[in-house]
N, C-alpha and C positions, 0 to 999 in steps of 0.2 A: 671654494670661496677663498678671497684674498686673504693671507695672515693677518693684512694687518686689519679686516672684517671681523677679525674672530671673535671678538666681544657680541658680535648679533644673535652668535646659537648660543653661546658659553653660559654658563652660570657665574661666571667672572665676569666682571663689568671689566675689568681692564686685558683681558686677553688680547693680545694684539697689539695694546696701548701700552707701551713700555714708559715712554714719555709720559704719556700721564700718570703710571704709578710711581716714578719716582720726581715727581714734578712738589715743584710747595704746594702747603696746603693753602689753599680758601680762609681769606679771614670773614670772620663770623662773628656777628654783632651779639648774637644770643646765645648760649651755648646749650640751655636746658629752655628748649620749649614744649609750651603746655598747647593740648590742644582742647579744649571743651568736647565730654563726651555728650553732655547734654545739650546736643545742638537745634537747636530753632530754626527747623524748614519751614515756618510761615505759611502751616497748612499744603503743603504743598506733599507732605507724607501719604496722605491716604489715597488720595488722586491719584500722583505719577510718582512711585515708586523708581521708576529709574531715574529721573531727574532726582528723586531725592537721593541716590545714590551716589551719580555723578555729582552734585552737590559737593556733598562728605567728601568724596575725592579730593575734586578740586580746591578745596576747604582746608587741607593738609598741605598741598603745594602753594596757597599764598602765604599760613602762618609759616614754612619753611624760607619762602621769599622774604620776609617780614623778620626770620631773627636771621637770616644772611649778612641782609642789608641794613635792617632801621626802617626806621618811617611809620607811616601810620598805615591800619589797615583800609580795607576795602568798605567803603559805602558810597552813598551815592554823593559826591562833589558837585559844585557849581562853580563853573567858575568866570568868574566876571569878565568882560573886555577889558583894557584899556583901566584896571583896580589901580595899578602903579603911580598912575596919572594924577590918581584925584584921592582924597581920603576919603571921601563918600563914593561905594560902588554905586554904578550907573545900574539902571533897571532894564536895560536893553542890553544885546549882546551879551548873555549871558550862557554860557552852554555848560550842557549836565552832562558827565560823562560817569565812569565807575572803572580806573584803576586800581587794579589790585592794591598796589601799594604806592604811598603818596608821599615824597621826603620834600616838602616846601622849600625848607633850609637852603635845598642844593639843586632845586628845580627839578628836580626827577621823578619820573612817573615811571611804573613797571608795571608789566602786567606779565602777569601767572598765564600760563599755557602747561596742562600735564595730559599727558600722552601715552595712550596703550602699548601693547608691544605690536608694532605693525603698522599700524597707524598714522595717520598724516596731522600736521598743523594743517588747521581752518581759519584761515583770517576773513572776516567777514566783511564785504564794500564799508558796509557803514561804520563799525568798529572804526576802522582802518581811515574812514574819512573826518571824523570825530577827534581820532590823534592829529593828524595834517591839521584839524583848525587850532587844536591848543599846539602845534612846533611852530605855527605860522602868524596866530594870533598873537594880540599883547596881553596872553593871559598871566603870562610870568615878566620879571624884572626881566629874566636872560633867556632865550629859547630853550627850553626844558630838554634834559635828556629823556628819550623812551625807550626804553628796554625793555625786549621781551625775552623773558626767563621760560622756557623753552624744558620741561622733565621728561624723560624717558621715563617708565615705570613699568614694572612686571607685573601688575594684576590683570590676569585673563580673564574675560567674561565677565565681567560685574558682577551682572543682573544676576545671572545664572549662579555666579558660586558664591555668593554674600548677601543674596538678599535674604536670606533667613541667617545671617553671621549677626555678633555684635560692633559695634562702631570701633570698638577697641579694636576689633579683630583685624577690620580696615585699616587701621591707622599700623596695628604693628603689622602689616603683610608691607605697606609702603615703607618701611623703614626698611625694612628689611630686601626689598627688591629693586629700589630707584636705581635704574641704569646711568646715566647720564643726564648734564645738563648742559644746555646750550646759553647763551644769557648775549640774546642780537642785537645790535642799534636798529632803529626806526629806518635808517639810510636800505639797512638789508631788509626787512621785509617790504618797504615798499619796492624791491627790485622783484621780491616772491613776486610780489601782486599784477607787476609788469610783466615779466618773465613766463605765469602762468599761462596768457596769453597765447603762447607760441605754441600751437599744435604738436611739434613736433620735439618740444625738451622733455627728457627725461624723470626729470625732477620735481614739477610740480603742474599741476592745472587748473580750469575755470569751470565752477560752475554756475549759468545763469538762465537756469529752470522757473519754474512759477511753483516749483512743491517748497524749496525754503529759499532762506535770503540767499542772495545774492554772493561768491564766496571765491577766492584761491586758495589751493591747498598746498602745501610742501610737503612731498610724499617722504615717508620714511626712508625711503634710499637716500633721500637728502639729507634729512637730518642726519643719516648715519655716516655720508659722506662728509658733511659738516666737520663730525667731530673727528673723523679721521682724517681727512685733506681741508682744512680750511681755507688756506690759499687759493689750490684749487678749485674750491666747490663756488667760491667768491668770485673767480675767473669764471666760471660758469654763468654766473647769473647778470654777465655783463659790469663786471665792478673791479676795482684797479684793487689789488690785494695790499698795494704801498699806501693806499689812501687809510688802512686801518692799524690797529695795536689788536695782537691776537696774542694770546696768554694760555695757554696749557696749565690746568692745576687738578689737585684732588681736594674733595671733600674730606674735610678732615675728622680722624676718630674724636671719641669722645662728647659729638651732640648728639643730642636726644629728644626725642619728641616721646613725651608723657614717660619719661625716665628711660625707656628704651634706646636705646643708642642707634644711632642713626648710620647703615652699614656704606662706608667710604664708596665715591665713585668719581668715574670723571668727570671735569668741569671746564668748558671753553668758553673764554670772556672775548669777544668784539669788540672795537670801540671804536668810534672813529676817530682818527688822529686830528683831525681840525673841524667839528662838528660844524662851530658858527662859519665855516666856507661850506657846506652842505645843505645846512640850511640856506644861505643867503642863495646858494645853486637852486635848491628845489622852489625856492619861492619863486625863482625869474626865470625857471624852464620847466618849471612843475604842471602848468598847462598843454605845454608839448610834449613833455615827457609821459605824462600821467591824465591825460584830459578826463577819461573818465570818471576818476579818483576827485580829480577839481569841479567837476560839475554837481557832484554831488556833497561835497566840499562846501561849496556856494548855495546850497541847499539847506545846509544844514544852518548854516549861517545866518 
């Protein structure tokens, strides 16, 4: 394996990554966060124990998104057409979605993605067409940033090694193992979503079976490509690497989830350097570029 791979078998999150251990750190909105061990799965315990597990996971990697950034947590949202317009929201055009984490102030939506070891990102059609109507809608004053924050994490097997653990147990095995974090604009995963298409790339594929929704995945070589060749990995998926701001950093010591300190890793930020030229692009060649994504888009609409 390539040296600069060697963070994928290592016990060191930054083997390989020279650059990102001695890169700045990550600023950090929260420094001591709390996670509730008395968490409320909504009935959902007794039934489907793995869902309530994965739950709890990914339960950790929003409040972690949430004192990164700011903003508010995750429930379910409305959000109006056209609110800006009028001081009375309209009762029509209204759509429901549930990002992770919601900072109005700055128009920014994020959503939480955490990831096994090995394991691919799942972006799901509708997800995916859901965000396209609030970048494309007038559901904000300014077209909202979307970010997906993107964790590697070490816990293997859930099911199998935690389902008889405590929640605690959970929460400090994640502090203690998170690999990496990716944190992408909207721009790049709707390229995953395109790009999956292609029979023959490497990196990611389609699934559009009748057993679950509808879906593109970015395979773990990807994301591990990501964090080590960003430029790169971006040349890949069909996208100009000058159109973005790419930023190398480490998670910085001294946070904590439920007093436990949270063990440093790497951290790759995206952005795109002129957002409102991307959007105003995706909105006037988003049907040719992405028709399926817009049909269903108008669907939801």
């Amino acid at each position: 394996m390539e040296k600069r791979f060697g963070f994928v078998r290592s016990e060191n999150p930054f083997e390989g990554l020279d650059d990102y251990f001695s890169a700045d750190d990550l600023r950090i909105s929260n420094r001591q966060i709390e996670y509730p061990l008395q968490l409320n799965l909504d009935g959902f315990e007794g039934s489907l124990p793995e869902y309530g597990l994965r739950v709890r996971l990914g339960y950790y990697f929003e409040l972690l998104t949430q004192g990164i950034y700011g903003g508010r947590l995750k429930e379910s949202h409305q959000f109006p057409n056209n609110h800006h317009e009028s001081d009375a929201p309209s009762n029509h055009g209204v759509l429901t979605s549930e990002p992770d984490v919601v900072f109005h102030e700055k128009s920014c939506l994020r959503e939480s993605k955490a990831i096994s070891p090995g394991e691919s990102l799942e972006i799901r059609d509708e997800q995916l067409a859901k965000y396209a109507c609030l970048q494309l809608g007038n559901y904000f004053k300014n077209p909202p940033k979307i970010i997906f924050e993107v964790f590697r994490h070490g816990v293997r097997r859930l099911v199998k090694n935690y389902k008889d653990k405590s929640l605690e147990d959970i929460v400090n095995a994640l502090s203690s193992s998170t690999r990496f974090m990716l944190s992408l604009p909207f721009s790049f995963i709707v390229a995953v979503h395109e790009k999956s298409k292609d029979h023959s790339f490497e990196h990611a594929s389609r699934y559009e079976g009748e057993k679950w929704e509808h879906h593109s995945r970015f395979f773990s070589s990807g994301l591990n490509a990501m964090l080590a060749y960003p430029e790169k990995t971006l040349s890949g998926f069909g996208l100009d690497p000058n159109n973005y701001n790419i930023l190398k950093l480490r998670f910085p010591r001294g946070i904590t989830m439920n007093k436990k300190e949270i063990r440093p890793f790497p951290v790759l930020l995206v952005r795109d350097k002129d957002h409102g030229k991307w959007v105003e692009s995706f909105r006037e060649r988003g049907h040719e570029i992405c028709p399926s994504l817009f049909r269903l888009k108008s669907q939801i609409e």
